[in-house]
C-alpha positions in Angstrom: 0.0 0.0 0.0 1.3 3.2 -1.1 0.4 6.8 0.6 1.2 10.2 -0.9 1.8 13.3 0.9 1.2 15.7 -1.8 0.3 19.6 -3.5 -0.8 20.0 -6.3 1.7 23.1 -7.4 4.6 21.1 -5.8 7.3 20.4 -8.1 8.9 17.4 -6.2 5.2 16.0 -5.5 4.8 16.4 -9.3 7.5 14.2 -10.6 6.3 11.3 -7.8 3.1 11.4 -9.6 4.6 11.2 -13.1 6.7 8.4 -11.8 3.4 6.5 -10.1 1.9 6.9 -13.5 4.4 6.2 -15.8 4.9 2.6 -13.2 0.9 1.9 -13.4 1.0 2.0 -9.6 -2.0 3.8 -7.2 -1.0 5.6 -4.7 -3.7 7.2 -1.8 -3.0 10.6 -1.7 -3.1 12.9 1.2 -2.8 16.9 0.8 -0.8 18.8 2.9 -1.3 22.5 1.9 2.0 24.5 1.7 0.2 27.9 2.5 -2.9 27.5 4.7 -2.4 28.3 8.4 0.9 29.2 7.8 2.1 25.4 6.0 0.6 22.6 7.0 4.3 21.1 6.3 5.6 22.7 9.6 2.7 21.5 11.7 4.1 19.0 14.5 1.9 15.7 12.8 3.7 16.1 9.1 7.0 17.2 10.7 6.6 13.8 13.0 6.5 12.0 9.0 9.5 14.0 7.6 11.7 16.0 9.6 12.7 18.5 7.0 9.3 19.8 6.5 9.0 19.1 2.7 7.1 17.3 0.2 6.5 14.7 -0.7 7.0 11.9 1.6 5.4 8.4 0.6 4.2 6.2 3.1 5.5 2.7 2.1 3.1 -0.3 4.0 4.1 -3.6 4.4 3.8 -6.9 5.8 6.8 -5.1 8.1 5.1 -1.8 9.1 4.7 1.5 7.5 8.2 2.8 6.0 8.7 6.7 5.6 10.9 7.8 2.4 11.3 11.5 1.4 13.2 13.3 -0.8 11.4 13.0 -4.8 14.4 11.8 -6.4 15.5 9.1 -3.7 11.4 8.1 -4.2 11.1 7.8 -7.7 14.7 5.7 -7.7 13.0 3.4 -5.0 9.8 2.5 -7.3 12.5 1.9 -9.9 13.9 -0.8 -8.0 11.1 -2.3 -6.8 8.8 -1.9 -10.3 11.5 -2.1 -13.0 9.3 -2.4 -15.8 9.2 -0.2 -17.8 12.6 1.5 -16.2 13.0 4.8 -16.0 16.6 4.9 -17.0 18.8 4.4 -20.0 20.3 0.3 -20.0 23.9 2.0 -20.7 25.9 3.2 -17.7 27.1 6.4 -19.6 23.9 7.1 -20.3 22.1 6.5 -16.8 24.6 8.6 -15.2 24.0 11.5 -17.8 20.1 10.9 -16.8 20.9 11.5 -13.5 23.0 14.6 -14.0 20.1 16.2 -15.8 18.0 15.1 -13.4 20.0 16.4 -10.8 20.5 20.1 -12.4 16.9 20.8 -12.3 16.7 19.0 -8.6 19.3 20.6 -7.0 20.3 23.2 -9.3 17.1 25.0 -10.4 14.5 24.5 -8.2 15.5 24.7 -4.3 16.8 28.3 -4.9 12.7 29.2 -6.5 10.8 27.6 -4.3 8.3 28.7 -1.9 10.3 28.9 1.5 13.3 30.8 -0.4 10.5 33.5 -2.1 9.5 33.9 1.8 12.3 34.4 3.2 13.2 36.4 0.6 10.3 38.8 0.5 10.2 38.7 4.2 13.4 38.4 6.4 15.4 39.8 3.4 13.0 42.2 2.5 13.2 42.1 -1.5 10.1 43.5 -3.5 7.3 41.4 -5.1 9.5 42.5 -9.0 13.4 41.9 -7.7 12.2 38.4 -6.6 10.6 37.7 -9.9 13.8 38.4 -11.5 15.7 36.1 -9.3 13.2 33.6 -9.9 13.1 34.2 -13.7 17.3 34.1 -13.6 17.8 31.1 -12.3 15.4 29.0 -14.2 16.6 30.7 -17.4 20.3 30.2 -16.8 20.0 26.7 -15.3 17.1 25.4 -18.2 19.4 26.8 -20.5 22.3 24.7 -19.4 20.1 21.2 -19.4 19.3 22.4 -23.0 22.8 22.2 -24.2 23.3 18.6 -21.8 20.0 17.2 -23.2 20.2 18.2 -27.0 23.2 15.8 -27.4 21.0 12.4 -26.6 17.4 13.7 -27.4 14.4 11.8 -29.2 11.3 12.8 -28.2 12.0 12.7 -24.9 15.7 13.5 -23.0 17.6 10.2 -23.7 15.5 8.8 -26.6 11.9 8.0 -27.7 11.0 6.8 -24.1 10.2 8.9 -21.2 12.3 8.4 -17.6 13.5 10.0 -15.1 15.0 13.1 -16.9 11.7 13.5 -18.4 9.4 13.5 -15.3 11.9 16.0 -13.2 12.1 18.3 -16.7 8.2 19.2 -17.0 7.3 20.3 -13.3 10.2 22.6 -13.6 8.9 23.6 -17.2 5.3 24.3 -15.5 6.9 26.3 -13.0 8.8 28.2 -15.9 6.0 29.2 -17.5 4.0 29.9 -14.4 6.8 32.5 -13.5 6.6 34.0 -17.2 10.3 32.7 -17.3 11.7 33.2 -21.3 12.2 30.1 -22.8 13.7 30.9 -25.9 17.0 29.8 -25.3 15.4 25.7 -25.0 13.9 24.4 -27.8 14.4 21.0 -27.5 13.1 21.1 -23.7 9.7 23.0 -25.1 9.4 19.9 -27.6 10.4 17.3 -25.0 7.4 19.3 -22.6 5.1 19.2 -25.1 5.5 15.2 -26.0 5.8 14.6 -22.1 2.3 16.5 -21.5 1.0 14.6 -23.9 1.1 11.6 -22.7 -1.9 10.5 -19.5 0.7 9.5 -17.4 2.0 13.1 -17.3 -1.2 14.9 -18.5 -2.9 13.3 -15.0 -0.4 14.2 -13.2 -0.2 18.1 -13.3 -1.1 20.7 -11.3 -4.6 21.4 -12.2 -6.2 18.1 -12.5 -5.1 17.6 -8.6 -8.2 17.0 -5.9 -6.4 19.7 -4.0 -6.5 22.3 -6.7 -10.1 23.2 -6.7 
């Protein structure tokens, strides 16, 4: 039995969802509102289910108990291993580790330094105006999607590595929503806008976004 801690505009919740999707696997899913009453993440119940006060966190039950994981990419690499068909990375070692590295740019690279807590304490502690933290926003997903173009373009199909979608693929379009959402200028990435537009139109990714969430309405 599979539980997800979700929202619908969060990118890391996002690309568990793809990944659910893309595996054919059902997962329960349980808002927790980033915004309401200050972030249901920080209330003392979620924080008792992941310590760092983020989502997602799946709820893995088995004949053993009820196992905690956090962290989307350690997630999605977990249903991998345990649902391997169809895999979500390349067969060639070269190539998974460039997956990964793509994968990881947008991860660790792009998003942490846009999201929601860092526009807080931006706006607030550091005290930047509503336009200056649109730019940063706008900067850093322009200069890192760029970047993921020029690594991506080398090995694409219709997706990153290839006429399959993985897990370059489902880490690439919640960032890609949250480009657009920030009126970000993606004219520098071409070959990311085509792999989008293939990825979005396909159920497994097209169910997955934002808007067709429970918790969006």
């Amino acid at each position: 039995m599979l539980t997800l801690y979700t929202y619908f505009r969060s990118s890391a919740a996002y690309r568990v969802r793809i990944a659910l999707n893309l595996k054919g696997l059902t997962a329960a899913q349980v808002p927790v509102h980033l915004l309401r009453d200050g972030g249901e993440q920080l209330k003392a119940d979620y924080l008792a289910l992941n310590p760092q006060g983020q989502l997602p966190t799946l709820a893995v039950t088995d004949d053993a108990g009820t196992h905690l994981l956090t962290q989307s990419l350690a997630i999605v690499e977990y249903l991998d291993e345990v649902h391997p068909i169809p895999p979500l990375l390349p067969a060639d070692p070269i190539l998974r580790a460039q997956a990964r590295a793509v994968a990881l740019a947008i991860a660790c690279d792009i998003h942490p330094i846009n999201n929601l807590r860092v526009q807080k304490y931006l706006k607030g502690e550091m005290g930047v105006d509503e336009a200056k933290a649109g730019r940063w926003v706008r900067h850093w997903m322009e200069t890192g999607l760029a970047a993921v173009e020029a690594m991506v373009r080398p090995h694409a199909g219709r997706f990153c590595f290839g006429d399959t979608p993985g897990l370059a693929d489902l880490v690439l379009a919640p960032q890609m929503f949250n480009a657009r959402r920030f009126n970000a200028d993606l004219s520098a990435c071409p070959t990311l806008a085509a792999i989008d537009a293939a990825c979005l139109a396909l159920p497994a990714f097209a169910d997955a976004a934002p808007e067709r969430q429970a918790d969006a309405a």
